[in-house]
C-alpha positions as CSV (number, residue, x, y, z in Angstrom):
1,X,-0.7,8.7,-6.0
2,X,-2.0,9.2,-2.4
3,X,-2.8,12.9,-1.6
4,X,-2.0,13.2,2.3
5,X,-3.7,16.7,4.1
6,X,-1.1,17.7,6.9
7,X,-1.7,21.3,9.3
8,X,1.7,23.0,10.0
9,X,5.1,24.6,9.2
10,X,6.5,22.7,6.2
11,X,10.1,23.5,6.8
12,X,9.7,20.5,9.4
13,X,7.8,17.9,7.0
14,X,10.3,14.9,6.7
15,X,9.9,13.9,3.3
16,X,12.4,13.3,0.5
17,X,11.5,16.7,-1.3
18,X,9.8,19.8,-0.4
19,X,8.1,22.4,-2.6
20,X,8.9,25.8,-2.2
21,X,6.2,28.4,-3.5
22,X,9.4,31.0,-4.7
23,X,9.8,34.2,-6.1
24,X,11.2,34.4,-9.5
25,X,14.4,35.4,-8.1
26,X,15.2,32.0,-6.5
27,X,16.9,34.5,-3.6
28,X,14.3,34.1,-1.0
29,X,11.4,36.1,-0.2
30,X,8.5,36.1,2.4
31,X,6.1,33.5,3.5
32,X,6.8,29.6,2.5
33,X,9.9,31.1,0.5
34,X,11.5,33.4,3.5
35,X,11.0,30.0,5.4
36,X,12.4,27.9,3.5
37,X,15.6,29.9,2.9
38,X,16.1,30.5,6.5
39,X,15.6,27.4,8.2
40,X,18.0,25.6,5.3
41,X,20.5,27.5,5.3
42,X,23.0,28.9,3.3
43,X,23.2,26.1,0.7
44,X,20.1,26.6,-0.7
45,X,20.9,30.2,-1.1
46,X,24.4,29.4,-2.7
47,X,22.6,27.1,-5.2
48,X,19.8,29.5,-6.4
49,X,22.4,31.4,-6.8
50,X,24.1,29.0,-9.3
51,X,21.3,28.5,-11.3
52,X,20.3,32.5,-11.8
53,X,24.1,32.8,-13.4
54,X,23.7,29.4,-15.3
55,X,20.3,29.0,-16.6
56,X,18.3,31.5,-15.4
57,X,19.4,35.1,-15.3
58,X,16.1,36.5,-15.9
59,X,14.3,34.6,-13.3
60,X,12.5,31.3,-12.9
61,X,9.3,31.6,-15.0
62,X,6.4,31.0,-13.8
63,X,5.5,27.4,-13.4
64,X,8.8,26.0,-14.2
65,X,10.2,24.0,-11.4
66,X,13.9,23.9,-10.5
67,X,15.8,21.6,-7.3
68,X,18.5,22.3,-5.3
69,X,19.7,20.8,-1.8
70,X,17.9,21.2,1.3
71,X,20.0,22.3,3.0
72,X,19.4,21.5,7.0
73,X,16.0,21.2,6.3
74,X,14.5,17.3,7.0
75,X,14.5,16.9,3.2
76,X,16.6,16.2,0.7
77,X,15.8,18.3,-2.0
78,X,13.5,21.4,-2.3
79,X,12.1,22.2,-5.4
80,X,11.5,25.7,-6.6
81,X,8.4,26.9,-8.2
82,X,6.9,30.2,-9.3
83,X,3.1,30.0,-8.6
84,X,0.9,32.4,-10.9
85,X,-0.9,35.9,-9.0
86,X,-4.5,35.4,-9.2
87,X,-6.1,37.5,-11.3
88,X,-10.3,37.7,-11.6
89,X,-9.9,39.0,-15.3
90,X,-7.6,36.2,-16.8
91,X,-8.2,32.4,-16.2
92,X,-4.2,31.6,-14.7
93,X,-5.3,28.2,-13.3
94,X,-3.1,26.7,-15.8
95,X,-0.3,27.9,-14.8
96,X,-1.1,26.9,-11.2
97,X,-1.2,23.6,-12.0
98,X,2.3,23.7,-14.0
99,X,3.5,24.0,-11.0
100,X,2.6,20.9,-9.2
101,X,3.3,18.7,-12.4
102,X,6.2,20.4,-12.8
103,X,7.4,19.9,-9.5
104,X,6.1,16.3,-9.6
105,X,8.6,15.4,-12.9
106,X,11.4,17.3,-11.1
107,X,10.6,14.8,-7.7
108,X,10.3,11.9,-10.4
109,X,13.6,12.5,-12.0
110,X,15.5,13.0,-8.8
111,X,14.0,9.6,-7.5
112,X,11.4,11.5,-4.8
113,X,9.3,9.1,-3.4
114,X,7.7,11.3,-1.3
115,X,7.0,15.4,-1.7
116,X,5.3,18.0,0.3
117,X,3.7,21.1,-1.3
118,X,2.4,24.3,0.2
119,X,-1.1,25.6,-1.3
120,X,1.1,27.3,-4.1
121,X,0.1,30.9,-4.9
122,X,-2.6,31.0,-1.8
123,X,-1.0,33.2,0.6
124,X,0.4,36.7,-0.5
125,X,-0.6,35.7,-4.9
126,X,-4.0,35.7,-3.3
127,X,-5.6,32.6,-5.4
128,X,-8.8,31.6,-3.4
129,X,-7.9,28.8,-0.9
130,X,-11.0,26.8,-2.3
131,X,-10.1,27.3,-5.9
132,X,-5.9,26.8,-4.9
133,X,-6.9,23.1,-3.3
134,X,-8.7,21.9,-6.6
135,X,-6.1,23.0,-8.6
136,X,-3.5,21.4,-6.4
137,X,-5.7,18.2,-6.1
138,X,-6.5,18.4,-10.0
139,X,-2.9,18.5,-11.0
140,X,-1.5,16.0,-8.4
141,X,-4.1,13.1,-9.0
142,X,-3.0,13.9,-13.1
143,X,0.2,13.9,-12.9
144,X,1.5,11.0,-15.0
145,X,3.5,8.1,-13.4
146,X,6.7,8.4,-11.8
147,X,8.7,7.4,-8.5
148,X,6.8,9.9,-6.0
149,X,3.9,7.6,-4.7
150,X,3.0,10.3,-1.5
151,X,1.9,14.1,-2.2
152,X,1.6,15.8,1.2
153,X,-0.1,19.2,0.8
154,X,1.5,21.1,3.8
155,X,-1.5,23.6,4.9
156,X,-0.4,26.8,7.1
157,X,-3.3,26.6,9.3
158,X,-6.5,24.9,10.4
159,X,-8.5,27.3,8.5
160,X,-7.2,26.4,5.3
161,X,-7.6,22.6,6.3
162,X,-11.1,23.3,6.2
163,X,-11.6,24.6,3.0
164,X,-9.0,21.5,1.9
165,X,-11.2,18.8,3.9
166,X,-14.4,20.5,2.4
167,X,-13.2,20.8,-1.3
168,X,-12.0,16.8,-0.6
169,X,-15.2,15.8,0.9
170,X,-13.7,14.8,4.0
């Protein structure tokens, strides 16, 4: 799978699926999540929604990954994952990368050929940028076989670029 390195607002990333770094609550939040939910509308909404009083009343654990529609985004799926808080006492990384493989088998099954990830659990979960882009990288280049044959890691700003082109030897 190619691993593509792109600088900017993922809400405007035209790909088949994007990843959204959520909240447990699957009803928005800040950051990637507020984004998301904004610039996609109410559909995504109404389907989070569905899913908290179907499958998941007590929140989407940690990371699990879950799709809905994209709403009005230039996608045509996002798929929801709870990224771990850092934590320098307890190793989490795991859990970080559950969320990349996770999403990658949700893109898989819904025939993704192309996905676009945020750096999951780098912005308010505070995980080290450096740390958050071999996790990403390590789980993404892992990831066993399936449709998706592009991952775009969607970084917020040149800064974090940096640390991604550094950690990739770029």
């Amino acid at each position: 799978m190619r691993i593509t390195l792109l600088t900017g607002d993922i809400t405007t990333v035209q790909v088949d699926a994007i990843v959204n770094a959520a909240n447990s609550s699957l009803l928005g939040g800040g950051g990637v999540d507020g984004a998301i939910h904004r610039k996609g509308g109410p559909e995504i909404l109404a389907e989070c929604r569905a899913l908290r009083a179907a499958k998941y009343g007590r929140g989407l654990p940690t990371g699990q990954a879950v799709a809905t529609t994209a709403g009005r985004l230039p996608a045509r799926w996002v798929i929801h994952t709870v990224g771990p808080v850092w934590s320098a006492e307890e190793d989490r990384s795991a859990l970080l990368r559950d969320c990349y493989t996770n999403s990658l088998t949700v893109a898989g099954d819904l025939g993704a050929t192309t996905v676009a990830f945020p750096l999951i659990s780098a912005g308010i979960f505070r995980w080290p940028k450096e740390d958050a882009v071999r996790q990403a990288v390590a789980a993404i280049t892992a990831a066993p076989p399936s449709t998706v044959d592009n991952a775009r890691l969607v970084l917020f700003d040149d800064e974090t670029r940096d640390v991604a082109e550094m950690v990739l030897g770029f």
